[in-house]
N, CA, C and O of each residue as an XYZ file, in Angstrom:
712
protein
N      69.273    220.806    -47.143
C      69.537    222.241    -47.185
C      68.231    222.999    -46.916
O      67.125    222.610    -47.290
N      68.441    223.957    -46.331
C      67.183    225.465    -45.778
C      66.746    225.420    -46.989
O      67.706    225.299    -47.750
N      65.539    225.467    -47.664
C      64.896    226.717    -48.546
C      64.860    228.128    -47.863
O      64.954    228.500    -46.693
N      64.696    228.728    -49.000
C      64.712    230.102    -49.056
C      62.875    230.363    -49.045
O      62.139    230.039    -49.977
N      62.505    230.898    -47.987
C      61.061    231.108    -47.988
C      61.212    232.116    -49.049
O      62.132    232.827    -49.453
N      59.457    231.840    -49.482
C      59.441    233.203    -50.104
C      58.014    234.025    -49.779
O      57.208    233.706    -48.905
N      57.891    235.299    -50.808
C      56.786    236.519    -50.182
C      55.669    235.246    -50.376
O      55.619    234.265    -51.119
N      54.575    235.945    -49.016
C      53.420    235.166    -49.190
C      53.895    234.739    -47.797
O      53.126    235.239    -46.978
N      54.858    234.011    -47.191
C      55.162    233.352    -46.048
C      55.363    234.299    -44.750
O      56.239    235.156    -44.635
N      54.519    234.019    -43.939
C      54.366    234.788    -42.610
C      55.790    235.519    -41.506
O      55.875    236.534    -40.816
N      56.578    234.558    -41.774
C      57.767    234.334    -41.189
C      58.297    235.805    -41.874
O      58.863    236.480    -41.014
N      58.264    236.317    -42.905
C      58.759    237.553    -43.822
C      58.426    238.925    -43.302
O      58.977    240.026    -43.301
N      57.065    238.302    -42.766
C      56.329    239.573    -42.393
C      56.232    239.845    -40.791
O      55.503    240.767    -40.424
N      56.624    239.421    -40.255
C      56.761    239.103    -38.826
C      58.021    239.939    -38.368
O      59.122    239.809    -38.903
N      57.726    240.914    -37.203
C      59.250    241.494    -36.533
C      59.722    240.100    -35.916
O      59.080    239.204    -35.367
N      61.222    240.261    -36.237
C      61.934    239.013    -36.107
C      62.250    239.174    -34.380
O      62.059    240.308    -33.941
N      62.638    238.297    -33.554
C      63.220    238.306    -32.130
C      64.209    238.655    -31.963
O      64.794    238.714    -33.044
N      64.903    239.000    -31.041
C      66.124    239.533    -30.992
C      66.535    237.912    -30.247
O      65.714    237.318    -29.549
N      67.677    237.459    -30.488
C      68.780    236.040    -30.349
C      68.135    236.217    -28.839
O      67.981    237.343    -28.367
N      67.875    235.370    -28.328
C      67.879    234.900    -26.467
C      69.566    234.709    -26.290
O      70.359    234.117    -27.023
N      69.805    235.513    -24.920
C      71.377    235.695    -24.598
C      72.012    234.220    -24.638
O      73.053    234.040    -25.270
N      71.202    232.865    -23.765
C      71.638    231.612    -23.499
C      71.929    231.312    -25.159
O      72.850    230.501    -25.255
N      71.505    231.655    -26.232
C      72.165    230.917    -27.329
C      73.318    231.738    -27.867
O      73.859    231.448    -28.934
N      73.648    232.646    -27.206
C      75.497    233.151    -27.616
C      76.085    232.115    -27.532
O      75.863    231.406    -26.550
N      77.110    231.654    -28.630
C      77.832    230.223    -28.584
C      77.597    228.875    -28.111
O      78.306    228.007    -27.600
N      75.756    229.023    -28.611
C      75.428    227.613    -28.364
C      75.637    226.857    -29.844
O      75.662    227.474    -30.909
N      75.805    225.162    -29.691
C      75.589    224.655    -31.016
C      74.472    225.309    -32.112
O      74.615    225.597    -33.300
N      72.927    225.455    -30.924
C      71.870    225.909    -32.245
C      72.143    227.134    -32.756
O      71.862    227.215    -33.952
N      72.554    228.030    -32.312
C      73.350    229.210    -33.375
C      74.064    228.872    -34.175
O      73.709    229.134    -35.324
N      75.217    228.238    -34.019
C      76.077    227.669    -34.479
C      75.278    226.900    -36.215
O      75.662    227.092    -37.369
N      74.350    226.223    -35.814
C      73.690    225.577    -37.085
C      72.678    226.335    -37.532
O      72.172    225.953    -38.587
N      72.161    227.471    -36.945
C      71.257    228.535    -37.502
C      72.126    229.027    -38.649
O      71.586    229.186    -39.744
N      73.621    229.322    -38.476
C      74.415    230.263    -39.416
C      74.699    229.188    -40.282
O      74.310    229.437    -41.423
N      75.131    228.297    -40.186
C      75.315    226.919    -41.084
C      74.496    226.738    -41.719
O      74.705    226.736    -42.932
N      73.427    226.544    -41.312
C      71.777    227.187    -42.565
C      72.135    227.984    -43.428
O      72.435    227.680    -44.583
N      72.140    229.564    -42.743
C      71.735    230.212    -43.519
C      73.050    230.684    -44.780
O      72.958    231.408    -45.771
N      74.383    229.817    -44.138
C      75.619    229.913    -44.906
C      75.447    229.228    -46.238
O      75.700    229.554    -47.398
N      74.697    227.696    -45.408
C      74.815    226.729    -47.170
C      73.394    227.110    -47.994
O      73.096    226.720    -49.123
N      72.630    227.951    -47.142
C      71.337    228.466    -48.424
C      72.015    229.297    -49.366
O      71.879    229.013    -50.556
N      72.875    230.485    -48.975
C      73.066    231.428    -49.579
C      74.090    230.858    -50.501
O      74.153    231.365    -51.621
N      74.820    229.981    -50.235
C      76.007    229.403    -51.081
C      75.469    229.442    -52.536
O      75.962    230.034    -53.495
N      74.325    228.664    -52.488
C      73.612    228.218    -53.902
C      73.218    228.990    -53.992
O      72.199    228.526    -54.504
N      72.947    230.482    -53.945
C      72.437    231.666    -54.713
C      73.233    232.573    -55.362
O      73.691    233.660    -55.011
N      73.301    232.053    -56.179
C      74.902    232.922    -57.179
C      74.968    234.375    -57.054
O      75.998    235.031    -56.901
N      73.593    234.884    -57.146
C      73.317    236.535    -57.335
C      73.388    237.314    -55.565
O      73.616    238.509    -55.380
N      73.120    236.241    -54.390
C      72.727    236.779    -53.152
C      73.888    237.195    -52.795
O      74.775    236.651    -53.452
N      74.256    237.929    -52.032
C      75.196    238.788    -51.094
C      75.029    238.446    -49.924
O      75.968    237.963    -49.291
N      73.365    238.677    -49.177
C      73.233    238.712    -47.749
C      71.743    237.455    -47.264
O      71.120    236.889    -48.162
N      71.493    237.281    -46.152
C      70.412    236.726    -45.657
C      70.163    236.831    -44.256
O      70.840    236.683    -43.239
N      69.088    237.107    -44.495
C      68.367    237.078    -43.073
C      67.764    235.718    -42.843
O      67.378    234.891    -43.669
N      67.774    235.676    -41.320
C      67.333    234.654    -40.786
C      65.533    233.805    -40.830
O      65.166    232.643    -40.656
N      64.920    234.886    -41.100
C      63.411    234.819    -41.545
C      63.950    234.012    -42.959
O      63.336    232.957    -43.117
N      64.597    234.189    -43.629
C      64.582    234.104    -45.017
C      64.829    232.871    -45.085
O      64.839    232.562    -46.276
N      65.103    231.703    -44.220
C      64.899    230.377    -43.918
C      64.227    229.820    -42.867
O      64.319    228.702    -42.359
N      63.102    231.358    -42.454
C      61.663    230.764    -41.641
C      62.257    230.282    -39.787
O      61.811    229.455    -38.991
N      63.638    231.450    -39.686
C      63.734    231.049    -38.524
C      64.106    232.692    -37.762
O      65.064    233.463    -37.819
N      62.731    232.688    -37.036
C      62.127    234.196    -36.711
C      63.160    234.947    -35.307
O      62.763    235.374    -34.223
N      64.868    234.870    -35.979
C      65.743    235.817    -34.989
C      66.382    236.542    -35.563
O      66.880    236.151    -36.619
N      66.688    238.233    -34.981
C      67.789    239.526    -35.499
C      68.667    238.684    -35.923
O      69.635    238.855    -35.183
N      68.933    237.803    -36.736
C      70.360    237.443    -37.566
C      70.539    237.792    -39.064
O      69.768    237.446    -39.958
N      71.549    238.451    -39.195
C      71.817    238.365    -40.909
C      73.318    237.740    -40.863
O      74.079    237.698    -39.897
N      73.529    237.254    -42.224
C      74.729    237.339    -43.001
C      75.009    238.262    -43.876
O      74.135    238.994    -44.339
N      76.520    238.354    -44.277
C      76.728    238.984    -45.838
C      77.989    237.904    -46.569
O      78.796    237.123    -46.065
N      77.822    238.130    -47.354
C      79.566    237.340    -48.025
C      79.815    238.403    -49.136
O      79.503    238.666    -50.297
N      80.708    238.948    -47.887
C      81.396    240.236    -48.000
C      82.260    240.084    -49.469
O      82.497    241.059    -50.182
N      82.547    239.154    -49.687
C      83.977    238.437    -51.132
C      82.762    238.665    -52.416
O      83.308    238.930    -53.487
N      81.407    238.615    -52.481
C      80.455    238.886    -53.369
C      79.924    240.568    -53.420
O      79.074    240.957    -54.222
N      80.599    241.454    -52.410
C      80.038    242.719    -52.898
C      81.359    243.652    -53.346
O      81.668    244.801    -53.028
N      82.015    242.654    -54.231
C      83.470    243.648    -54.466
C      83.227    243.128    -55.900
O      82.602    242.153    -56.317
N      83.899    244.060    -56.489
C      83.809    243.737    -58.508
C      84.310    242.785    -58.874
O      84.947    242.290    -57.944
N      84.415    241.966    -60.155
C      85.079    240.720    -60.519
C      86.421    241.842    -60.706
O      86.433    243.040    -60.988
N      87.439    240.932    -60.433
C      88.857    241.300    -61.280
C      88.432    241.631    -62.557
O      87.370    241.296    -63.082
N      89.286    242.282    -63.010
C      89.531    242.742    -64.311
C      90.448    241.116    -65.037
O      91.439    240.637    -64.487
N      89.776    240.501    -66.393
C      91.073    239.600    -66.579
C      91.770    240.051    -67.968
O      90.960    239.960    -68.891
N      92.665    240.375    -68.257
C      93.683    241.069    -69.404
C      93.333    239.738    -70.292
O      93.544    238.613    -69.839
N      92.737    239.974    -71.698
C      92.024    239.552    -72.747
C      93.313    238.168    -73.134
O      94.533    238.278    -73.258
N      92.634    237.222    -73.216
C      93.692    235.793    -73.708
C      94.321    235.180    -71.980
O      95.278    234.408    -71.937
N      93.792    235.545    -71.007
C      94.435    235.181    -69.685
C      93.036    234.542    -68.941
O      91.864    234.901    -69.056
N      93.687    233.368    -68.073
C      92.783    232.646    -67.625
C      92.495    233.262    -66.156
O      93.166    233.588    -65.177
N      90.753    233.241    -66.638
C      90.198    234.358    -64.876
C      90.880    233.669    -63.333
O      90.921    232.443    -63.238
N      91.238    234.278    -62.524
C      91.416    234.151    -61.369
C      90.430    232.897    -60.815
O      89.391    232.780    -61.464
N      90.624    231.908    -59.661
C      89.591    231.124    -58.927
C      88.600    232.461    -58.252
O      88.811    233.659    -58.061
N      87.690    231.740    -58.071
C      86.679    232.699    -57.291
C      87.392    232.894    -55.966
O      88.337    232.196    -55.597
N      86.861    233.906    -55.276
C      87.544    234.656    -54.456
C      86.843    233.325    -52.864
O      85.718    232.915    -52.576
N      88.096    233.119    -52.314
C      87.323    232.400    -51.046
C      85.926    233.306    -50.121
O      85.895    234.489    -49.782
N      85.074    232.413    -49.953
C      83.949    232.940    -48.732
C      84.688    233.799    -48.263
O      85.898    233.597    -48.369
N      84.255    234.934    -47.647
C      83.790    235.635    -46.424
C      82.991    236.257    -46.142
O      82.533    237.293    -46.623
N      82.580    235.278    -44.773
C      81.365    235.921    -44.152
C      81.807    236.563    -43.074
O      82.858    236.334    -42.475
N      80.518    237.854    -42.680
C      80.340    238.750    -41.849
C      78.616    238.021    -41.240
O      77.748    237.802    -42.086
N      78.418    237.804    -40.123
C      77.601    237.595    -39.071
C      77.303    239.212    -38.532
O      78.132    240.093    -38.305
N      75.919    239.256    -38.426
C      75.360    240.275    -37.609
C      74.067    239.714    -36.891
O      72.967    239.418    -37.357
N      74.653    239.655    -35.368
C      73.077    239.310    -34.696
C      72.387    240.219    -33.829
O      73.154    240.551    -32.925
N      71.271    240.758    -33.722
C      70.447    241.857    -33.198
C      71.044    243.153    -33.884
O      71.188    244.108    -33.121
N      71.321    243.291    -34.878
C      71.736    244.579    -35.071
C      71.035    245.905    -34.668
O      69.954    245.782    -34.092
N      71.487    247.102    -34.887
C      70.874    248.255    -34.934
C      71.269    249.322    -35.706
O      72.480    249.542    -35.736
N      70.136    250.430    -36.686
C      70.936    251.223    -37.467
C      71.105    252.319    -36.364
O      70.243    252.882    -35.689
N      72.774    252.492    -36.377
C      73.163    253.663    -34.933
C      73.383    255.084    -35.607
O      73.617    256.063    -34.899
N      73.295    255.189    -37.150
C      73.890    256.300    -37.847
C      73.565    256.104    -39.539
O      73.816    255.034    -40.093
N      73.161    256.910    -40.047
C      73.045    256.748    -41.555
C      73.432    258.283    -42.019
O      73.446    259.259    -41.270
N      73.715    258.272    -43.297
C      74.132    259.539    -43.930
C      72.715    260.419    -44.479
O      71.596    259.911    -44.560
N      72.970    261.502    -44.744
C      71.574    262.348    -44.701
C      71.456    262.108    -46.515
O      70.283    261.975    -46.865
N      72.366    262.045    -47.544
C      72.270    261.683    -48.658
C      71.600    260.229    -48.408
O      71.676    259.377    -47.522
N      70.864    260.381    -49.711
C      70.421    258.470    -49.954
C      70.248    258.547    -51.941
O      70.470    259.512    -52.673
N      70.024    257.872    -52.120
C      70.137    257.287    -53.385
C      69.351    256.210    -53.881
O      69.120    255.313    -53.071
N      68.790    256.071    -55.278
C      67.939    255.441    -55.634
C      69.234    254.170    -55.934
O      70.326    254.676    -56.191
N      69.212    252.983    -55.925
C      69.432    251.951    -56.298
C      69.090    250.637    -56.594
O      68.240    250.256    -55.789
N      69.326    249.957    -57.236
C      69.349    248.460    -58.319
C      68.854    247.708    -56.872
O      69.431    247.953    -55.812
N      67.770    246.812    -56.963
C      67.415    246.384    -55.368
C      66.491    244.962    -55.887
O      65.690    244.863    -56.816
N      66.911    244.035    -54.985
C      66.137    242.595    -55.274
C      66.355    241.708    -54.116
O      67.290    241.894    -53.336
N      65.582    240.834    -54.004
C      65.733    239.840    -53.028
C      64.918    238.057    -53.468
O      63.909    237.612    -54.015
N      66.205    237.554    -52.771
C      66.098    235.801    -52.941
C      64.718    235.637    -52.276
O      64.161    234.542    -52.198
N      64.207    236.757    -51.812
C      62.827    235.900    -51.017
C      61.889    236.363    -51.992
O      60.835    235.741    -51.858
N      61.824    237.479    -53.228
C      60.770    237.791    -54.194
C      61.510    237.486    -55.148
O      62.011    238.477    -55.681
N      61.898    236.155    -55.758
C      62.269    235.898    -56.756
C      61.692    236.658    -58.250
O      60.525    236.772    -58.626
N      62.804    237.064    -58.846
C      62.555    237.216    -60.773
C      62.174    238.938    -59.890
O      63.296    239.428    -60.014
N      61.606    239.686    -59.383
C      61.271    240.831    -59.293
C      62.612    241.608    -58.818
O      63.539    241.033    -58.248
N      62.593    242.981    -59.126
C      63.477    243.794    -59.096
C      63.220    245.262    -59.222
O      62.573    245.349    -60.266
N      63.394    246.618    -58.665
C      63.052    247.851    -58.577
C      64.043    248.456    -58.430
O      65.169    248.012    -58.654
N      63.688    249.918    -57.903
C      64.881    250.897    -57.349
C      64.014    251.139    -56.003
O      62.822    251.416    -55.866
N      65.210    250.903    -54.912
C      65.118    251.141    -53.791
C      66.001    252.665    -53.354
O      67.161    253.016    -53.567
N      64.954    253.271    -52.721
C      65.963    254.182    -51.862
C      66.662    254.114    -50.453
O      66.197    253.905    -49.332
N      67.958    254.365    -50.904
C      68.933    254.178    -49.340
C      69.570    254.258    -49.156
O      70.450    253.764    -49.861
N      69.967    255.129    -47.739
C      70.917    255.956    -47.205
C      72.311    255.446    -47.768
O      72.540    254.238    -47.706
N      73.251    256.303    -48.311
C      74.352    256.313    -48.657
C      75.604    255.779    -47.669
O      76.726    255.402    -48.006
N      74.989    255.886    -46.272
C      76.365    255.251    -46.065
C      74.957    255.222    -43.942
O      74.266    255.980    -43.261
N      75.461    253.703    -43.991
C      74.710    253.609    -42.790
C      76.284    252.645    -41.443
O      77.242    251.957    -41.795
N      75.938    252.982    -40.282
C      76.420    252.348    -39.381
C      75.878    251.367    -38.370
O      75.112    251.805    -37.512
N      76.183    250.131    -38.380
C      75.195    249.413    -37.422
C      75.929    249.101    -36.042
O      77.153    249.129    -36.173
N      75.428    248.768    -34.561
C      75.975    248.077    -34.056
C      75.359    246.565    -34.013
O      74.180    246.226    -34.123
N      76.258    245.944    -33.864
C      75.656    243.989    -33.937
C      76.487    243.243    -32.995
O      77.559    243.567    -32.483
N      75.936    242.409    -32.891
C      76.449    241.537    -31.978
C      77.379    240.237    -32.438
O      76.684    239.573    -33.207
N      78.544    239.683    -32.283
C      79.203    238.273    -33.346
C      78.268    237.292    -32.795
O      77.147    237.591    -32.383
N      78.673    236.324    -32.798
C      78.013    234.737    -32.285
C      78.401    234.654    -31.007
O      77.512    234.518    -30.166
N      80.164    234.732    -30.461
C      79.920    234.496    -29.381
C      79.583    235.993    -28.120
O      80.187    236.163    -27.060
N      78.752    236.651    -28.541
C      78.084    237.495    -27.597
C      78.518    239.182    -27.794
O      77.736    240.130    -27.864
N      80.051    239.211    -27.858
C      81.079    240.432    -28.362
C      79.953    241.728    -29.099
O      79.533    241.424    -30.215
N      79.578    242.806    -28.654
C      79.653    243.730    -29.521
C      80.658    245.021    -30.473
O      81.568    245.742    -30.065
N      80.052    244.916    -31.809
C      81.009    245.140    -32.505
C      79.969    246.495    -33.134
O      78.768    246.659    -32.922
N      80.901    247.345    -33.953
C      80.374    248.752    -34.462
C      80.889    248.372    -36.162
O      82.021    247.924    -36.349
N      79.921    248.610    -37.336
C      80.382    248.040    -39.033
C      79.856    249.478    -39.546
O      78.784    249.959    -39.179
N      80.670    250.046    -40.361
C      80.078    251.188    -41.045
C      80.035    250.890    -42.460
O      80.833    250.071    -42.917
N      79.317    251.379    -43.091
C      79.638    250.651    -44.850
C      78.820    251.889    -45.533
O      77.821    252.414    -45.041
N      79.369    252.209    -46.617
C      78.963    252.868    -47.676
C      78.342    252.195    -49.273
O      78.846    251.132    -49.636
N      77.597    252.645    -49.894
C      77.099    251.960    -51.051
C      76.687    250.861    -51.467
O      75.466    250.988    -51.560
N      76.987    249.820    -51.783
C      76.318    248.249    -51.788
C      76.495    247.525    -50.366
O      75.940    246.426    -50.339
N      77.028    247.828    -49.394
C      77.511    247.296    -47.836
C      76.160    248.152    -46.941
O      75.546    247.679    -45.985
N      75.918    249.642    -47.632
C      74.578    250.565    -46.865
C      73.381    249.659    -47.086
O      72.597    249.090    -46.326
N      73.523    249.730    -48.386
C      72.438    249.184    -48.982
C      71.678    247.252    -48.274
O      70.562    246.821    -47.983
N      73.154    246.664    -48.297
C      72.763    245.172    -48.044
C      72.177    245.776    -46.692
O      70.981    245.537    -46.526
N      73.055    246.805    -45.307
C      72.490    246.855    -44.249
C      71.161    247.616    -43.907
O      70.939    247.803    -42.710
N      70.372    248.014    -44.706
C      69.122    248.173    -44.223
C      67.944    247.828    -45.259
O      66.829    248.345    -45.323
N      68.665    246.505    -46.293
C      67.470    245.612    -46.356
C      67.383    244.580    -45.858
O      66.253    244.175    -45.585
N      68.297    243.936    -45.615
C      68.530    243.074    -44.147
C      67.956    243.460    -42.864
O      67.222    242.658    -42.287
N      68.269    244.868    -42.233
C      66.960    245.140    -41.299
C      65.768    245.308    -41.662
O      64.816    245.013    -40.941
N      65.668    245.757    -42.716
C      63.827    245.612    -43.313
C      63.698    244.206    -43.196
O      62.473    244.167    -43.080
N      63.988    243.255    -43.153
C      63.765    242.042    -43.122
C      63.411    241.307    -42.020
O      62.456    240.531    -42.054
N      64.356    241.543    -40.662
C      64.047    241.575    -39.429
C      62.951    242.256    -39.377
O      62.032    241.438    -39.406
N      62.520    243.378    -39.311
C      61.530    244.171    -39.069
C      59.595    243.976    -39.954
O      58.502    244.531    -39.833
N      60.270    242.719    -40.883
C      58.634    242.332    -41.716
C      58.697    243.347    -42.793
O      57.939    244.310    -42.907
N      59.518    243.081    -43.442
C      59.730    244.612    -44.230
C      60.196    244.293    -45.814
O      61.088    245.125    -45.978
N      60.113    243.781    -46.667
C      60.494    243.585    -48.289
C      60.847    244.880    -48.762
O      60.661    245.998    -48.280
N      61.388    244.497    -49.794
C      61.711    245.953    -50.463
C      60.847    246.415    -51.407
O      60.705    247.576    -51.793
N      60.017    244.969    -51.913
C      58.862    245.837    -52.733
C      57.763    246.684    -51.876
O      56.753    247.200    -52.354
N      58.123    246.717    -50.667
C      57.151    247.829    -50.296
C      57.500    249.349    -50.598
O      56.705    250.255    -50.850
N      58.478    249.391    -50.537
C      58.789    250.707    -51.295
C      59.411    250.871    -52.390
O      59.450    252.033    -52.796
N      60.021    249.916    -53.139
C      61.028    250.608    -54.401
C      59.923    250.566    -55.471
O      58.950    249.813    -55.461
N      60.352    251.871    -56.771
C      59.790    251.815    -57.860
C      60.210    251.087    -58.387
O      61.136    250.335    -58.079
N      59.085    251.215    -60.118
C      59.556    250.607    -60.887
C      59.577    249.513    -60.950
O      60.329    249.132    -61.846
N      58.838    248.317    -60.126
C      59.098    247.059    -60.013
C      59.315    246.414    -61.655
O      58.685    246.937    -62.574
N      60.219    245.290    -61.911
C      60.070    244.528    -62.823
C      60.250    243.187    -62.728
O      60.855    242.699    -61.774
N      59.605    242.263    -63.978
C      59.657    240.622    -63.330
C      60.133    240.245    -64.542
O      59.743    240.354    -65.704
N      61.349    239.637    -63.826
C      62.273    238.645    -64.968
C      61.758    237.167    -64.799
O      61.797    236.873    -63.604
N      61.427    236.439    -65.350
C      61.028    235.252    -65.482
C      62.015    234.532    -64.796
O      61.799    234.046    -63.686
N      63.352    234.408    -65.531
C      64.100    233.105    -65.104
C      65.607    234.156    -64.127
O      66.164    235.187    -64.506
N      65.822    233.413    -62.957
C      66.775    234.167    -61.754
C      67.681    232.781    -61.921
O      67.262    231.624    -61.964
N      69.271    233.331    -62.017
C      70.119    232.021    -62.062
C      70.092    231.815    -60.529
O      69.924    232.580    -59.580
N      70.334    230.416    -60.658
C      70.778    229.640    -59.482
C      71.957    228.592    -59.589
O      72.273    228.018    -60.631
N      72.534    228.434    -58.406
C      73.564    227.290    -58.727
C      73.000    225.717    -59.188
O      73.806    224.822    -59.440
């Protein structure tokens, strides 16, 4: 399995490449996302990943979209629901095409600065265009934790952490993992 680089590693800080066209629906894409699918699996708390974030320097993110929705509610003496199946959303070369003029301080962390955590500010509701795997461009608009995953995920492409700007930093010692 990928490790998850972390701060300190060059690959973080580096503007990422935009995908070369010949790997639209090649196998090595194909196992770039397979990476970065079974890293994120084992991160109980992660939502999204960028492709730097396993030291492989192209515009790719994920999200697993089934992790930025609330747990069910379970009615007290009733056995919780199975976890909700994967789904992933692929974004390759993205771009922010639109953001809302409101932004908002929010709850902000990343698998690549383990145990640390701040308030990040960011746009309330952003639109990207991206590209799927096999080449297709597509238009994703998202509001609130979906804004948020999409432009720290491009800070990421771009050499960009979030402790460069959020307050308040704090360091929790121990971060669950699977």
């Amino acid at each position: 399995m990928k490790e998850i680089v972390q701060d300190g590693a060059l690959v973080l800080r580096e503007v990422a490449e935009p995908l070369p066209e010949e790997l639209f629906g090649s196998p090595e894409l194909t196992r770039i996302i397979a990476d970065m699918t079974e890293a994120l699996e084992y991160e109980l708390e992660g939502v999204a990943l960028a492709a730097p974030q396993i030291g492989v320097p192209y515009r790719v993110f994920i999200v697993r979209k089934d992790r930025t929705l609330p747990p069910p509610e379970v009615p007290e003496g009733t056995e919780p629901p199975p976890p909700a199946e994967p789904e992933l959303e692929i974004f390759i070369n993205p771009e922010i095409v639109k953001t809302s003029r409101k932004r908002a301080k929010m709850d902000e962390g990343c698998l690549s600065v383990r145990g640390v955590y701040g308030m990040a500010t960011r746009h309330e509701r952003v639109t990207i265009r991206a590209r799927r795997p096999d080449g297709s461009v597509f238009m994703r608009g998202g509001g609130g934790i979906m804004a948020q995953i999409f432009e720290h995920e491009i800070d990421h492409l771009n050499g960009i952490l979030f402790i460069d700007h959020a307050e308040r930093l704090i360091h929790i010692s121990h971060v669950p993992t699977a």
